[in-house]
N, C-alpha and C positions, 0 to 999 in steps of 0.2 A: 918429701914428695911421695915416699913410698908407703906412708901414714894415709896421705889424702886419698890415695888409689884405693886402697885398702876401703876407706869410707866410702867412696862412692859405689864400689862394685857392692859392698854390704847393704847401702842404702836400695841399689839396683834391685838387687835380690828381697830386698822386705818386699817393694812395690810388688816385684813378678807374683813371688807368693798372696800379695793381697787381693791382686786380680785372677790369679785362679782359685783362689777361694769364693773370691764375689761370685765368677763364672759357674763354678760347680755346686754353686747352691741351688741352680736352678734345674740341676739334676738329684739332686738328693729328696731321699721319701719324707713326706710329712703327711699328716693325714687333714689338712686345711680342706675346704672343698676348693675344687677345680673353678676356675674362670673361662667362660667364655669370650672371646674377643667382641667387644661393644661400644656404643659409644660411652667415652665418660670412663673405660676402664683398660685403657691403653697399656705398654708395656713401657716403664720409663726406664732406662738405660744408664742416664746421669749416675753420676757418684756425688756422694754425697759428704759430707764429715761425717756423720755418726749414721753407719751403716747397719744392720744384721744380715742374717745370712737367707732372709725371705727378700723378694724383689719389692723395690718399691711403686707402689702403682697411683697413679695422681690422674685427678680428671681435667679434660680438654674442653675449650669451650667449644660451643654448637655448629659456631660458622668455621671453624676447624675439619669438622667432618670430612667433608667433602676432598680433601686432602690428603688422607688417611686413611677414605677410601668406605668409609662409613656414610650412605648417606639417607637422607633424611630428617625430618626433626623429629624427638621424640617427647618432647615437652608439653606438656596438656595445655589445649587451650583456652585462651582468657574466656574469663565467664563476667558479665555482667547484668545482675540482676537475675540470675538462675539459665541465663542464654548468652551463646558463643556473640563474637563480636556482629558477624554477617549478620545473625538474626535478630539481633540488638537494633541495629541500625535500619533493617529493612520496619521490626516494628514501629518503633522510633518515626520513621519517614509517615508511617501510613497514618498513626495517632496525629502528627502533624495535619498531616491533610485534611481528616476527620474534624480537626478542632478548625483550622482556616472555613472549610464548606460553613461548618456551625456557625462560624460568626457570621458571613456574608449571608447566609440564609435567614441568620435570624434578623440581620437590619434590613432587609429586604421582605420579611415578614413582616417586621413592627411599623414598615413605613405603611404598610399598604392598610394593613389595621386602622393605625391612624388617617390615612385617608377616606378609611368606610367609616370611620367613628365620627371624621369631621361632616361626609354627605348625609349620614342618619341623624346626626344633630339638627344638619339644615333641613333636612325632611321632617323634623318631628318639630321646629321651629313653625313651619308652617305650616304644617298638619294643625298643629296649636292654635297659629291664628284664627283659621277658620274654622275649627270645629263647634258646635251648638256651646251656647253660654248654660253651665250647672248654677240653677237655684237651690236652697236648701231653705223647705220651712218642716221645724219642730225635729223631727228625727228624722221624719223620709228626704229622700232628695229627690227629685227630678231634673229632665234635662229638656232644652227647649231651645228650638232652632229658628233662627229669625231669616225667613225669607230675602233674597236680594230686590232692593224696589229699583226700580227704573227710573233714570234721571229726568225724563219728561213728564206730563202733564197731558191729560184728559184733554181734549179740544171739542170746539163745536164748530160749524160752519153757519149756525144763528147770527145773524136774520136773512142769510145770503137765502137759504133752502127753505125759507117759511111757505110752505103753501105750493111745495112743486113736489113732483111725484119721481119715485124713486122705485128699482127695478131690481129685486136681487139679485146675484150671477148664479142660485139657483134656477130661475129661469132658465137657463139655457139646457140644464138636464131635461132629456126626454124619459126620465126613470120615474118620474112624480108626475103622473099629466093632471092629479087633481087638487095639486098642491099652489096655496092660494100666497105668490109671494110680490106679491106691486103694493106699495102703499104711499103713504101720501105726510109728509113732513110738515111739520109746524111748531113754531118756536114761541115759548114763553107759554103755555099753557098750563093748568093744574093736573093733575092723575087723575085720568080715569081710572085705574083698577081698587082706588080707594072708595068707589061708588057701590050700594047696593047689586049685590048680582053677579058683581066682578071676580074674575079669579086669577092670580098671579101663576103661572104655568114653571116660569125659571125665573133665575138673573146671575148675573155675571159683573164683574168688572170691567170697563174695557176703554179703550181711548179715541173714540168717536161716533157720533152720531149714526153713520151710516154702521159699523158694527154692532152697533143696537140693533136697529132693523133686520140685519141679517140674521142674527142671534131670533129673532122672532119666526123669519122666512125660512132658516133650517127646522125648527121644531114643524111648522106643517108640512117642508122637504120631509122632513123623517117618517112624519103619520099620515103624510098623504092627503094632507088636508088642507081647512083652513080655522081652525079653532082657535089658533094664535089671531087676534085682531089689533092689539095696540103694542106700543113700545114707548117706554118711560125713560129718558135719558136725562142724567144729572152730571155734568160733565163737572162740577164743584164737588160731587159726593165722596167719599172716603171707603177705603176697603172694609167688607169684601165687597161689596157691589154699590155701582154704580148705574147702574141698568138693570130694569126690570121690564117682562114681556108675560100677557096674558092676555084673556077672555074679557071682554067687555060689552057684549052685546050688541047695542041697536047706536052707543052713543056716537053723535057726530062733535064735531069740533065747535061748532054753535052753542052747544049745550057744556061747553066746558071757559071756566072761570079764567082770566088771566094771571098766570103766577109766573115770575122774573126768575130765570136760569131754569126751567123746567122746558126740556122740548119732548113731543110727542107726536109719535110716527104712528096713522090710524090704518086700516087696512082696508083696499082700493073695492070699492062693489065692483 
């Protein structure tokens, strides 16, 4: 019994001596440099098995701080792509939207394209139809444009107006008082302006009898006259004229020959 006392009081005593030895190392001079209290460089206190006579010092992690009485983070922040996270993602957002706009604009551009690409077609489709027909003789070209003809036909009123008198709607102007326009119809006759003497003044195309005459009754409307005396109307004749009006002198109707589809309008004494 008096053996084991012995040992523990001995064992007592290493221990006391170990801890004032740990203890007073933290007064003894060395020439380390000094520490600041920080995070990450706390004072650890544990004992350890293999001790020296400097303290051991171990770092804490971050969400510890705050406990210890250190706070804040001190830890640099993530970088991606040479920018923090916040400004990552705010880029990030806007190049998103940038590219969304871009698509919607451009199929919204390409319809509308194609709908002016489909109306210019249809416009130059029938621009096409109608434009003059190109002939090409040797190396020159030309081009040449075919008038629209009218679905009807030149008429007479033969034999209905043989031999009745007819009145222009020049007449009724008081601007010509010496303008000679009454003449007198008759059907189936030859030309007279093909008679020595004769002179063809106009002609015209046109689709009836009585616009013949008028076509004669405006030329002396116009000069005030009466130099216009006959009108020749062919209501079978082919373009460009169908109607001719001029000077024929003294002739009467008596003195002119019978010829089939020929009428002529003489002018009234």
């Amino acid at each position: 019994m008096h053996t084991n006392a012995v040992r523990r009081r001995t064992d007592t005593h290493a221990r006391l001596q170990q801890e004032v030895q740990r203890l007073s190392a933290l007064y003894q001079y060395h020439n380390a440099p000094e520490v600041a209290p920080a995070h990450g460089l706390e004072y650890d206190d544990n004992v350890y098995p293999s001790s020296d006579k400097y303290p051991v010092i171990r770092e804490r992690d971050a969400y510890d701080s705050p406990k210890y009485g250190f706070g804040g983070d001190n830890r640099p922040p993530r970088i991606i792509f040479g920018m923090k996270v916040r400004t990552f993602l705010l880029v990030a957002s806007v190049m998103a939207l940038i590219i969304v706009g871009a698509a919607v604009g451009g199929a919204v551009g390409g319809r509308q394209l194609r709908d002016q690409a489909q109306g210019y077609n249809m416009f130059m489709n029938q621009t096409s139809s109608n434009s003059p027909t190109a002939t090409t003789s040797g190396s020159a070209s030309s081009s040449t444009f075919t008038a629209a003809t009218p679905t009807y036909e030149p008429l007479s009123d033969c034999p209905e107006s043989n031999n009745t008198a007819y009145t222009s709607s020049y007449a009724l102007r008081s601007s010509a008082t010496n303008a000679k326009t009454t003449f007198t119809k008759y059907c189936d006759l030859s030309n007279p302006l093909i008679l020595h003497g004769s002179a063809t003044l106009a002609e015209a195309f046109v689709y009836s009898f009585s616009d013949c005459v008028e076509l004669c009754a405006g030329y002396n409307y116009l000069h005030n006259d009466g130099n216009c005396t006959a009108a020749v109307y062919r209501p079978t004749g082919s373009r460009p004229a169908n109607c001719w009006v001029g000077s024929t002198g003294s002739v009467t109707a008596s003195s002119l020959n019978f010829t089939s589809g020929t009428d002529v309008a003489l002018l009234s004494a």
